[in-house]
mmCIF file of the N, C-alpha and C atoms, coordinates in Angstrom:
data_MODEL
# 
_entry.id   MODEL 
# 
loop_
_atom_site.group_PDB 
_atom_site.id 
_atom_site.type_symbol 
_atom_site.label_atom_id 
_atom_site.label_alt_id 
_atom_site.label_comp_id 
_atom_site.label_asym_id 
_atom_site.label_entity_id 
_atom_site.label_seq_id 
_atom_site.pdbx_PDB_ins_code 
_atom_site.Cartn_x 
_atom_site.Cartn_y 
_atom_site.Cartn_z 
_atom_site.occupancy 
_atom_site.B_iso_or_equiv 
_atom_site.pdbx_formal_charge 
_atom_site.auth_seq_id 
_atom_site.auth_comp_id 
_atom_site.auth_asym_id 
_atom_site.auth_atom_id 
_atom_site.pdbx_PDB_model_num 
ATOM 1   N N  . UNK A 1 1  ? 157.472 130.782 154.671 1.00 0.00 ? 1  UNK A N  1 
ATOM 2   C CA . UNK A 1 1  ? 158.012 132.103 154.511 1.00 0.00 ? 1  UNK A CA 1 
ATOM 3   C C  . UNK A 1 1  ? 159.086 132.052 153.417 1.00 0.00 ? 1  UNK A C  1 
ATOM 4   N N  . UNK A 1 2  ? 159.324 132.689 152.334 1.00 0.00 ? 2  UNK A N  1 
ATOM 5   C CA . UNK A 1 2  ? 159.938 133.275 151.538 1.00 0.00 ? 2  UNK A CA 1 
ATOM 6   C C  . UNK A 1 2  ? 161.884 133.660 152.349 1.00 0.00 ? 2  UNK A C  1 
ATOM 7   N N  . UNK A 1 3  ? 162.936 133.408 151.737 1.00 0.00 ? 3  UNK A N  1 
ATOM 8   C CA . UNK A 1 3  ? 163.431 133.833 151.986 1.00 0.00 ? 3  UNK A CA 1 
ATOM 9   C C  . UNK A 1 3  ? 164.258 135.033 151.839 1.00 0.00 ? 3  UNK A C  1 
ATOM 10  N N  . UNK A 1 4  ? 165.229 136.267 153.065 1.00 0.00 ? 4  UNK A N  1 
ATOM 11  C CA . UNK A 1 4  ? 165.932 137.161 151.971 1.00 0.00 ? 4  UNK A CA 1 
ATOM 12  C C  . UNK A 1 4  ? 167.030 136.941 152.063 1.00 0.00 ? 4  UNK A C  1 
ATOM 13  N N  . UNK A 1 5  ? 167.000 135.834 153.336 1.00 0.00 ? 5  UNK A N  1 
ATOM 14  C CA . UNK A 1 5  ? 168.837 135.577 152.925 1.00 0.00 ? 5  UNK A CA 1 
ATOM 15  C C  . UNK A 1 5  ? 169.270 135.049 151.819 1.00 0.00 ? 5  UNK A C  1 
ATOM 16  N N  . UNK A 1 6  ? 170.340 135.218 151.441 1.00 0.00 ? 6  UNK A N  1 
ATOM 17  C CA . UNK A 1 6  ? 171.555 135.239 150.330 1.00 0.00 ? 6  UNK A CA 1 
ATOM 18  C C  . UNK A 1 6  ? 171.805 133.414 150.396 1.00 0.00 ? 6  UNK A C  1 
ATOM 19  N N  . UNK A 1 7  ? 171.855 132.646 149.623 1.00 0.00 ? 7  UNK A N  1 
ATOM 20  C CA . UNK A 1 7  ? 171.700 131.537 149.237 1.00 0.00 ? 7  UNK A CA 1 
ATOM 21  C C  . UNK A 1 7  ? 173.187 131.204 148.294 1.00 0.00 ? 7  UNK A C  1 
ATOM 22  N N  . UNK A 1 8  ? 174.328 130.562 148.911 1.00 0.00 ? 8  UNK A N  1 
ATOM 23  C CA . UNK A 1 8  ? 175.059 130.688 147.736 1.00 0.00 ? 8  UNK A CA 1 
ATOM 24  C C  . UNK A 1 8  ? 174.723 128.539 147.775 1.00 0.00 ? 8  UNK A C  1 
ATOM 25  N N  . UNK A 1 9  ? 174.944 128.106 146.409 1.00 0.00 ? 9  UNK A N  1 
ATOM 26  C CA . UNK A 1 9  ? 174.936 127.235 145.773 1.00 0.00 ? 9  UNK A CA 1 
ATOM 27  C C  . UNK A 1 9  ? 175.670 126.668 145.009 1.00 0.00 ? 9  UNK A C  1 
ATOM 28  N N  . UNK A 1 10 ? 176.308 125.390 145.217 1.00 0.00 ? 10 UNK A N  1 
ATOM 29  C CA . UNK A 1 10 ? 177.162 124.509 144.584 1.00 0.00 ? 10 UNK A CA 1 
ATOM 30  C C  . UNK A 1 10 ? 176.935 123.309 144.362 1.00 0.00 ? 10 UNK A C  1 
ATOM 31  N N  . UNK A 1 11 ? 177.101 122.574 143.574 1.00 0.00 ? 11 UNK A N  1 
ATOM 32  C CA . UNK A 1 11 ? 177.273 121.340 142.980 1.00 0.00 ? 11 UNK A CA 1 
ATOM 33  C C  . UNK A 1 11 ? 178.535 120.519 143.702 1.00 0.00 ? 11 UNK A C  1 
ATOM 34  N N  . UNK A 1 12 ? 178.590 119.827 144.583 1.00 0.00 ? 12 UNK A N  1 
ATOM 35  C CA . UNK A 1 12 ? 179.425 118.781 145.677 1.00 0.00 ? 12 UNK A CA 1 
ATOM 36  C C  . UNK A 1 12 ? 179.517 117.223 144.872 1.00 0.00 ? 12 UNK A C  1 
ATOM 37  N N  . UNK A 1 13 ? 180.743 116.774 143.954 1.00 0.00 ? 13 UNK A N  1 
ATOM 38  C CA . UNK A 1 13 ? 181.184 115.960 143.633 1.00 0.00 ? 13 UNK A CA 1 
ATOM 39  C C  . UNK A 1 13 ? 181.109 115.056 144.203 1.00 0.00 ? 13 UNK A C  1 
ATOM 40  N N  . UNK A 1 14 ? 181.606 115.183 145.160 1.00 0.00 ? 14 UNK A N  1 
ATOM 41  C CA . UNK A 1 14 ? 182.234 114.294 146.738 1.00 0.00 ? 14 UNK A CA 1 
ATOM 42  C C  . UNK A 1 14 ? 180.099 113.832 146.685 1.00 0.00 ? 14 UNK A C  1 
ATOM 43  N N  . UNK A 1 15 ? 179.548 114.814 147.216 1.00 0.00 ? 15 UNK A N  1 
ATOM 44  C CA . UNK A 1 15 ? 178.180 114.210 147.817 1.00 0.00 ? 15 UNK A CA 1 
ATOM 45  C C  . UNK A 1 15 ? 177.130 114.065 146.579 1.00 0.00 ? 15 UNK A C  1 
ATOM 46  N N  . UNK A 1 16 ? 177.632 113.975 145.775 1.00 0.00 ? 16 UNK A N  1 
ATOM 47  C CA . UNK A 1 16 ? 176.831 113.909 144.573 1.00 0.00 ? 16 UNK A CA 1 
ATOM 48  C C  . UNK A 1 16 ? 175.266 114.865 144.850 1.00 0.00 ? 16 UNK A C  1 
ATOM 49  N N  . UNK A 1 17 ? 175.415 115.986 145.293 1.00 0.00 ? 17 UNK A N  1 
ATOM 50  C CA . UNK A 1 17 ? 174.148 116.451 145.495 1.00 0.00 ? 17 UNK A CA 1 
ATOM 51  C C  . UNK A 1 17 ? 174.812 118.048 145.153 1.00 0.00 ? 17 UNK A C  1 
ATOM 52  N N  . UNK A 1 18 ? 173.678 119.067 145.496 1.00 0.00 ? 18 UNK A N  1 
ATOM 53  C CA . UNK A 1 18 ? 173.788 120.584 145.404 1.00 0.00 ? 18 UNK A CA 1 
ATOM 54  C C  . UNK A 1 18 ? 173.544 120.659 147.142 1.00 0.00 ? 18 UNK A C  1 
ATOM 55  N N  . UNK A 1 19 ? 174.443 121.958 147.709 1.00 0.00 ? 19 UNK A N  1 
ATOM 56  C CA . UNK A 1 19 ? 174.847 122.382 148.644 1.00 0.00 ? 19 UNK A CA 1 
ATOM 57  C C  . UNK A 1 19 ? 174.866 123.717 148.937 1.00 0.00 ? 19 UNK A C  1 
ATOM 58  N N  . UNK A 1 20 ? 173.700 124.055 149.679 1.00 0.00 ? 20 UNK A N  1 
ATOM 59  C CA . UNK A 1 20 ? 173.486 125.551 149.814 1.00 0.00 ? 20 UNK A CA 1 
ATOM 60  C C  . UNK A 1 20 ? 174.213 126.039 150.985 1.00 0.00 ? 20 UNK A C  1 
ATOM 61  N N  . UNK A 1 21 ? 174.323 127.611 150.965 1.00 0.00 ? 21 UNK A N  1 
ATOM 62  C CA . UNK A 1 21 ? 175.042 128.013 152.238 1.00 0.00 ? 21 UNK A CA 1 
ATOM 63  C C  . UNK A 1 21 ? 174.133 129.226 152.540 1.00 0.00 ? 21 UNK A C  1 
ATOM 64  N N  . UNK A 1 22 ? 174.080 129.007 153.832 1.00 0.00 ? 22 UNK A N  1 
ATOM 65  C CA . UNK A 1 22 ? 173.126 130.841 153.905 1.00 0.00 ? 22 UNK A CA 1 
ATOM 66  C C  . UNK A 1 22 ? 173.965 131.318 155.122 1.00 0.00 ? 22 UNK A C  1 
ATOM 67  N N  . UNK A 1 23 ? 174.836 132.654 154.451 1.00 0.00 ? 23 UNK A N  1 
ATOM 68  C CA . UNK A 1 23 ? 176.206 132.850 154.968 1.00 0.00 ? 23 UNK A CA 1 
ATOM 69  C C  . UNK A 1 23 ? 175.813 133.978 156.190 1.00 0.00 ? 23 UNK A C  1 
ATOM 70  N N  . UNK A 1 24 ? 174.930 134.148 156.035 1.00 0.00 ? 24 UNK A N  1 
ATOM 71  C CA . UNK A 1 24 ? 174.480 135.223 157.411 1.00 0.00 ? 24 UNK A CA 1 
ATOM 72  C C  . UNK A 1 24 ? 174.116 134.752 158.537 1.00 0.00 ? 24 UNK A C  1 
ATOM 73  N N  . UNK A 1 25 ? 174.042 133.601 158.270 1.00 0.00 ? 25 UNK A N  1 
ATOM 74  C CA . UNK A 1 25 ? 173.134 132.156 159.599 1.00 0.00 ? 25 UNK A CA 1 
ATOM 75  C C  . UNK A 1 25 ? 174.362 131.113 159.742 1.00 0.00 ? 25 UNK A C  1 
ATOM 76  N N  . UNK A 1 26 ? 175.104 131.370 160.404 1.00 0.00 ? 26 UNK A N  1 
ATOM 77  C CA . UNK A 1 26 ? 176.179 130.767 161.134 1.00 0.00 ? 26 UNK A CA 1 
ATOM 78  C C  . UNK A 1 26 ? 175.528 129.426 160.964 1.00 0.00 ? 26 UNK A C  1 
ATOM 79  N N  . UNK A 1 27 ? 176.410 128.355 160.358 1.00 0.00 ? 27 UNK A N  1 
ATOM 80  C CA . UNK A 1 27 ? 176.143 126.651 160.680 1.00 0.00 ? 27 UNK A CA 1 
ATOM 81  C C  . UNK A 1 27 ? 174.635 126.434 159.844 1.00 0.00 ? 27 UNK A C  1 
ATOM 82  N N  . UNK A 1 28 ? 174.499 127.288 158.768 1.00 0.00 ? 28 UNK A N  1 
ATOM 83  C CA . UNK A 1 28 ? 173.355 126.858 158.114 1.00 0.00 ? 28 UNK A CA 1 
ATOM 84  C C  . UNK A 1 28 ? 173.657 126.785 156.955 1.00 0.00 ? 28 UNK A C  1 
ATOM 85  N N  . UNK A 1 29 ? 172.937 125.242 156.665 1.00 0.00 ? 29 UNK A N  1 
ATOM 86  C CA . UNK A 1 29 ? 173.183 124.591 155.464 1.00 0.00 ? 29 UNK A CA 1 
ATOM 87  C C  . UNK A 1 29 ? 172.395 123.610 155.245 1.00 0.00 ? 29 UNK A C  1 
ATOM 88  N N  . UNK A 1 30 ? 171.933 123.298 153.820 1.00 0.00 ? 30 UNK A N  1 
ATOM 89  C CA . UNK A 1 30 ? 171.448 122.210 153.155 1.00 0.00 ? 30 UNK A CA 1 
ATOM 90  C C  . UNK A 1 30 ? 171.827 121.749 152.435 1.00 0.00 ? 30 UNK A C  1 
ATOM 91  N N  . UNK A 1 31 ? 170.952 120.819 151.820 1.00 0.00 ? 31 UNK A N  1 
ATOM 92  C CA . UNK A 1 31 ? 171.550 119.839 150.430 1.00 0.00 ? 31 UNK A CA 1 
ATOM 93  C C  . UNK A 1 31 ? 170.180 119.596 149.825 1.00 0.00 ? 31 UNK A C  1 
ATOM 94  N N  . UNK A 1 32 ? 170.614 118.954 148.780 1.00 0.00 ? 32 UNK A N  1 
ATOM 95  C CA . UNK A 1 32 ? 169.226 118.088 147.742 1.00 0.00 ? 32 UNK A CA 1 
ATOM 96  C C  . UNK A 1 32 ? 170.146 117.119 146.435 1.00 0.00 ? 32 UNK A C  1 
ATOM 97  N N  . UNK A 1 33 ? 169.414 116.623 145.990 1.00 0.00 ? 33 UNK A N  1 
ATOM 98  C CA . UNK A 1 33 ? 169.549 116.013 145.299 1.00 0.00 ? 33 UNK A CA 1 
ATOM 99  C C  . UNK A 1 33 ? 169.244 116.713 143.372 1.00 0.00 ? 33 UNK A C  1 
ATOM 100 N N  . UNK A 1 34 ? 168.197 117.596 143.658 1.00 0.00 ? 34 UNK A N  1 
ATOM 101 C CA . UNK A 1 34 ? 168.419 118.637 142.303 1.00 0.00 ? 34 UNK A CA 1 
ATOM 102 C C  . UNK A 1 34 ? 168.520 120.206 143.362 1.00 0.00 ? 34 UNK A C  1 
ATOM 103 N N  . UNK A 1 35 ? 168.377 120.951 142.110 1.00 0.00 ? 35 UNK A N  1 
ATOM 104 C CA . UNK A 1 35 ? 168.341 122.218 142.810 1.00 0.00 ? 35 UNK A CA 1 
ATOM 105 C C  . UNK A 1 35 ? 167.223 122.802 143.197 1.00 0.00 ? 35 UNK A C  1 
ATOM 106 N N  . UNK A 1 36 ? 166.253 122.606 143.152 1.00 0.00 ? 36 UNK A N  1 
ATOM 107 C CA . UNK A 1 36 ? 164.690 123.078 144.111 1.00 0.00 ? 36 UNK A CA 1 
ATOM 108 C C  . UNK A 1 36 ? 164.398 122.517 144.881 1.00 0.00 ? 36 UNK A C  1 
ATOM 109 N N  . UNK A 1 37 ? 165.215 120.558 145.091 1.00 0.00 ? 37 UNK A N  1 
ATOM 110 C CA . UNK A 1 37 ? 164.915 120.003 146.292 1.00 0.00 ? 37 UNK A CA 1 
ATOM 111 C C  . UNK A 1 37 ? 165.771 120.868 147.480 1.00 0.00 ? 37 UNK A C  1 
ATOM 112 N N  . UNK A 1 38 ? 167.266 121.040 147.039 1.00 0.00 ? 38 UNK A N  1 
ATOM 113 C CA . UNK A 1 38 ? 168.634 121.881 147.325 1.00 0.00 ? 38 UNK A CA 1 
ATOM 114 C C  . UNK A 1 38 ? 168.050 123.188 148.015 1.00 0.00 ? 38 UNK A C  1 
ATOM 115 N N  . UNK A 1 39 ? 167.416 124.116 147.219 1.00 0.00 ? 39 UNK A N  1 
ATOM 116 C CA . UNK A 1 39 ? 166.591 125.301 147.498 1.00 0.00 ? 39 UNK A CA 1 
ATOM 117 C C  . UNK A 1 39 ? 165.207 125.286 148.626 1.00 0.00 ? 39 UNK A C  1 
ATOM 118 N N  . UNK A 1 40 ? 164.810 123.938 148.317 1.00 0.00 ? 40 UNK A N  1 
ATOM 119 C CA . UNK A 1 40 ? 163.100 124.288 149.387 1.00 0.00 ? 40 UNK A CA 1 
ATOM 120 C C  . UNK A 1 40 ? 163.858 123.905 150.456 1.00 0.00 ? 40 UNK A C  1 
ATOM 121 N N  . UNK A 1 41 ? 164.745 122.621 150.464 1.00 0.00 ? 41 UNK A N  1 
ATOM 122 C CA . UNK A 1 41 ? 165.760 122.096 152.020 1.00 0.00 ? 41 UNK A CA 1 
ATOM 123 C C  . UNK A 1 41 ? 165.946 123.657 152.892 1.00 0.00 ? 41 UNK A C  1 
ATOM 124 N N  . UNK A 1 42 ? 167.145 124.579 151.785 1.00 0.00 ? 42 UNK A N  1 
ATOM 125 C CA . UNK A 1 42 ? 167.738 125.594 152.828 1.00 0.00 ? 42 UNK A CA 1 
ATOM 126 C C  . UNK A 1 42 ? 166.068 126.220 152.873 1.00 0.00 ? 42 UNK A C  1 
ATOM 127 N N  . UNK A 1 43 ? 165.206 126.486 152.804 1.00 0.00 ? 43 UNK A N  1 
ATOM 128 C CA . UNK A 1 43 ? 164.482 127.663 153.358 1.00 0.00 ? 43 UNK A CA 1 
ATOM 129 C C  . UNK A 1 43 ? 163.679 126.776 154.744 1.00 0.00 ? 43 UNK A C  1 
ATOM 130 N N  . UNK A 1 44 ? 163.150 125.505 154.513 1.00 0.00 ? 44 UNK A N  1 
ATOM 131 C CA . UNK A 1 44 ? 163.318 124.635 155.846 1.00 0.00 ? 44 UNK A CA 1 
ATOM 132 C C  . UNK A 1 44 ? 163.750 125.172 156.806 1.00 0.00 ? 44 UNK A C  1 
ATOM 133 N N  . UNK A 1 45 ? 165.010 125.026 156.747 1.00 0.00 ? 45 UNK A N  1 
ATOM 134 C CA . UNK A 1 45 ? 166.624 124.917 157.855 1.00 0.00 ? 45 UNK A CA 1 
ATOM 135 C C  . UNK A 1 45 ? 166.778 126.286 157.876 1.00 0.00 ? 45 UNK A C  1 
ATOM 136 N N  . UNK A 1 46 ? 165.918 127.332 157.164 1.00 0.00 ? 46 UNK A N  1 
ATOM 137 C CA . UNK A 1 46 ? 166.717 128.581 157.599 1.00 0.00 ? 46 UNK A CA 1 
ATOM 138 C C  . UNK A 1 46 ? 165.491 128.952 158.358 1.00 0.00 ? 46 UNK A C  1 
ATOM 139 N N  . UNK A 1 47 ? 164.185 128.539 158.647 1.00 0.00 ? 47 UNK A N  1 
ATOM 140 C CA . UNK A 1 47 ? 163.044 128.499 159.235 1.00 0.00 ? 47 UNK A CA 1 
ATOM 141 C C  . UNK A 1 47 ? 163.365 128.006 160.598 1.00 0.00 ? 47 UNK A C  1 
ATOM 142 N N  . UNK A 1 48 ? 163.385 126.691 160.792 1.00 0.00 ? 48 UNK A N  1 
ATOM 143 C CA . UNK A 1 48 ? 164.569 126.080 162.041 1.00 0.00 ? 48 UNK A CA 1 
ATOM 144 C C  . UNK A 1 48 ? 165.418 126.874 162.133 1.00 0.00 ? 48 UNK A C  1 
ATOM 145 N N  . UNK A 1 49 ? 166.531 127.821 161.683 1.00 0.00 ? 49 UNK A N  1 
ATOM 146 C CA . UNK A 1 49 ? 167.599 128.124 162.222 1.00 0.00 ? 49 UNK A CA 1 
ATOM 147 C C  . UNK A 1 49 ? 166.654 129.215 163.445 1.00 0.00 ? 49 UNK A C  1 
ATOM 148 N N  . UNK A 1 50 ? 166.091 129.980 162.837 1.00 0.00 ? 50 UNK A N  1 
ATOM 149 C CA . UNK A 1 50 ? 165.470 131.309 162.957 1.00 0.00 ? 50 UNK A CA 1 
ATOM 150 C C  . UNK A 1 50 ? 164.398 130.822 164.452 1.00 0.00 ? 50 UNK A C  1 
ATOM 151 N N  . UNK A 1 51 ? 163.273 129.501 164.247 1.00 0.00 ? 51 UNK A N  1 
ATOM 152 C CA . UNK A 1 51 ? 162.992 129.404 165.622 1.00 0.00 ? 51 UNK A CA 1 
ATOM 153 C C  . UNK A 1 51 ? 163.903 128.513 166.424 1.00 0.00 ? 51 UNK A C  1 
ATOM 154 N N  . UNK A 1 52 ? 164.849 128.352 166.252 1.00 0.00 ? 52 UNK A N  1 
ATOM 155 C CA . UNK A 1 52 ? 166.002 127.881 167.387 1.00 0.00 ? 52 UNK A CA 1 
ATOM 156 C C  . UNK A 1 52 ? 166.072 128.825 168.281 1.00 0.00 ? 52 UNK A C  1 
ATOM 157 N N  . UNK A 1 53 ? 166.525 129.836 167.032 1.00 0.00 ? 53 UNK A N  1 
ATOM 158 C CA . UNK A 1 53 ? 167.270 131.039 167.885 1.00 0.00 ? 53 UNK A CA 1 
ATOM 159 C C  . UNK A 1 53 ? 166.536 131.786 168.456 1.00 0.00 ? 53 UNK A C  1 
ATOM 160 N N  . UNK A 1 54 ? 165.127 131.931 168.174 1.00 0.00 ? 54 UNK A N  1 
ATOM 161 C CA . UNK A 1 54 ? 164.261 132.624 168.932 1.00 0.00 ? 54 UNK A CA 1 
ATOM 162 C C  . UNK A 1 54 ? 163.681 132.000 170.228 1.00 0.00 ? 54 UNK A C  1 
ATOM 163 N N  . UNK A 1 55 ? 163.973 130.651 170.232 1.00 0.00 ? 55 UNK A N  1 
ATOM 164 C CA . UNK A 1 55 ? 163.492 129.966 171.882 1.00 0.00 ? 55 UNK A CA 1 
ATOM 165 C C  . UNK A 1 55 ? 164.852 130.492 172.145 1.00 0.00 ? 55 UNK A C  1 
ATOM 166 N N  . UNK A 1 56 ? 166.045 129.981 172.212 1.00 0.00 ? 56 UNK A N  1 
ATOM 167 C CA . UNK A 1 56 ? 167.488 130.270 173.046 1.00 0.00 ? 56 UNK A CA 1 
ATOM 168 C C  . UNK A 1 56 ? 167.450 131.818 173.263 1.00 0.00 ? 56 UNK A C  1 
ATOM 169 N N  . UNK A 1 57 ? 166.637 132.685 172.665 1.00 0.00 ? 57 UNK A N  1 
ATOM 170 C CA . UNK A 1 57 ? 167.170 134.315 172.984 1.00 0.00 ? 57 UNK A CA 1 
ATOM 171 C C  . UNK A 1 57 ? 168.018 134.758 172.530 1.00 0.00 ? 57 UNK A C  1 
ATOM 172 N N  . UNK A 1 58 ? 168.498 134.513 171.229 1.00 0.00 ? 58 UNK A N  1 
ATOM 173 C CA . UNK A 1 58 ? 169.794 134.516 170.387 1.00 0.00 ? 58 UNK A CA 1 
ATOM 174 C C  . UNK A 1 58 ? 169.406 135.344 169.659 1.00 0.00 ? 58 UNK A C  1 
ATOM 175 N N  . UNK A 1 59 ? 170.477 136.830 169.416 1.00 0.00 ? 59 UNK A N  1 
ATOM 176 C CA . UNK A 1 59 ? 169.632 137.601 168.479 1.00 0.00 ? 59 UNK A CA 1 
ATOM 177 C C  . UNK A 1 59 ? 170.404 136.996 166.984 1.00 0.00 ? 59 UNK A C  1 
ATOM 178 N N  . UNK A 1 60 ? 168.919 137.226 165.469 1.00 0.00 ? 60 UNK A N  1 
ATOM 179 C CA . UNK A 1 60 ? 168.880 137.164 164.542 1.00 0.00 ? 60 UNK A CA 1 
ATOM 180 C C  . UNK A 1 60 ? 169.802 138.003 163.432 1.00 0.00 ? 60 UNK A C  1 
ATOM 181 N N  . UNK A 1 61 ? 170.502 137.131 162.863 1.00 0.00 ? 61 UNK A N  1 
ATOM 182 C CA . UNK A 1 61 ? 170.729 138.684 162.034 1.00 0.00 ? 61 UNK A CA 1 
ATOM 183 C C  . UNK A 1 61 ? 170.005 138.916 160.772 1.00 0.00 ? 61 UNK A C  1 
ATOM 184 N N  . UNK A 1 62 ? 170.132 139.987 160.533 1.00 0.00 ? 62 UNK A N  1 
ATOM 185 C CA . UNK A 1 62 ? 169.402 140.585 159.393 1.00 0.00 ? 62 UNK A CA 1 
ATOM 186 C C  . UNK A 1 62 ? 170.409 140.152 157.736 1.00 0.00 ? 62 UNK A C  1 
ATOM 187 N N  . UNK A 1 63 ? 169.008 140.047 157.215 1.00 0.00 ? 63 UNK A N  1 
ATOM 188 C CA . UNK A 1 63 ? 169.762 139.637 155.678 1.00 0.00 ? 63 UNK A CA 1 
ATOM 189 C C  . UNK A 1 63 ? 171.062 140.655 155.454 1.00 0.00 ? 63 UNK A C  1 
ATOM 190 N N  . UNK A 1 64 ? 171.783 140.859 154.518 1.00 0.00 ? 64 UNK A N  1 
ATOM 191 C CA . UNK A 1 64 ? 172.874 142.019 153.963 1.00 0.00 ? 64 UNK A CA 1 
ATOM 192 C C  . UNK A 1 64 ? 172.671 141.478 152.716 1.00 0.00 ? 64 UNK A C  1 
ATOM 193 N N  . UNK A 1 65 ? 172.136 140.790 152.351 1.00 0.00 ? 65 UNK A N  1 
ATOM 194 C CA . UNK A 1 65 ? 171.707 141.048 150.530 1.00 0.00 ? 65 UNK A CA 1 
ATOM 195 C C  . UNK A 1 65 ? 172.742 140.492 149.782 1.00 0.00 ? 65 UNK A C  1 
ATOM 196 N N  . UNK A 1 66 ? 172.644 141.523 148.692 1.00 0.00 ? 66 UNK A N  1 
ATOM 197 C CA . UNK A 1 66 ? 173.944 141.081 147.522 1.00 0.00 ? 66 UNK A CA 1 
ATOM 198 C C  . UNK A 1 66 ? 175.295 141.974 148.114 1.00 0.00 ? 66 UNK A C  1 
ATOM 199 N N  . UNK A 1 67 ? 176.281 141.768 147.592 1.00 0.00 ? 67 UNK A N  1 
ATOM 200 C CA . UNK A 1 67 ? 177.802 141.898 148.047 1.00 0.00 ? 67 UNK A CA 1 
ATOM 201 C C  . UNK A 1 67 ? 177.660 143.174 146.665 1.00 0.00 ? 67 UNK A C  1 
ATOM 202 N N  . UNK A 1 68 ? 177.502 144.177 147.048 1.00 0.00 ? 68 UNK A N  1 
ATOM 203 C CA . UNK A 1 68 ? 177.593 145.313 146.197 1.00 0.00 ? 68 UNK A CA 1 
ATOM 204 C C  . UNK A 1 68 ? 179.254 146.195 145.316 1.00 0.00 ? 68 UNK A C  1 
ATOM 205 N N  . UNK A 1 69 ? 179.500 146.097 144.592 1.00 0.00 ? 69 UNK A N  1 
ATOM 206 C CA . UNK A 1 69 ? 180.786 146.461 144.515 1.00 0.00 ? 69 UNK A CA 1 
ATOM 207 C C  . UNK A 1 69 ? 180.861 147.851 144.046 1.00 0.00 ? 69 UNK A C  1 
ATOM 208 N N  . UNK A 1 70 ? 181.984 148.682 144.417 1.00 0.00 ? 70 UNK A N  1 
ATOM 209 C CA . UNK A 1 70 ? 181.752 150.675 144.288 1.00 0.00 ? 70 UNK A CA 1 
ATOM 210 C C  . UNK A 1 70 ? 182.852 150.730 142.933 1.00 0.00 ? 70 UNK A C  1 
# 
């Protein structure tokens, strides 16, 4: 599955790798070693996050996209 959560991405000195965050999914995170390993990791783990939470009965939240400014 494709993702629509929001993916923010950094470059980690310390771990010599790239470090994704998917800020709508509490405690979800990946890594890689380039950035598409970095990128296919979080959609993995945001796949796992999603059937975790659907065995526990935990409701999902919904993407919120880009941070829109008025």
């Amino acid at each position: 599955m494709i993702t629509k959560y929001r993916l923010i991405v950094d470059w980690s000195d310390t771990d010599q790798a790239f470090v994704v965050e998917i800020p709508d999914l509490p405690g979800c995170l990946a890594d890689g070693a380039s950035y598409v390993e970095a990128v296919t990791n979080a959609q993995r783990v945001i796949d796992e996050w999603i059937a975790t939470a659907q065995e526990l009965g935990r409701p999902i939240p919904e993407p919120r996209g880009r941070v829109r400014f008025a």
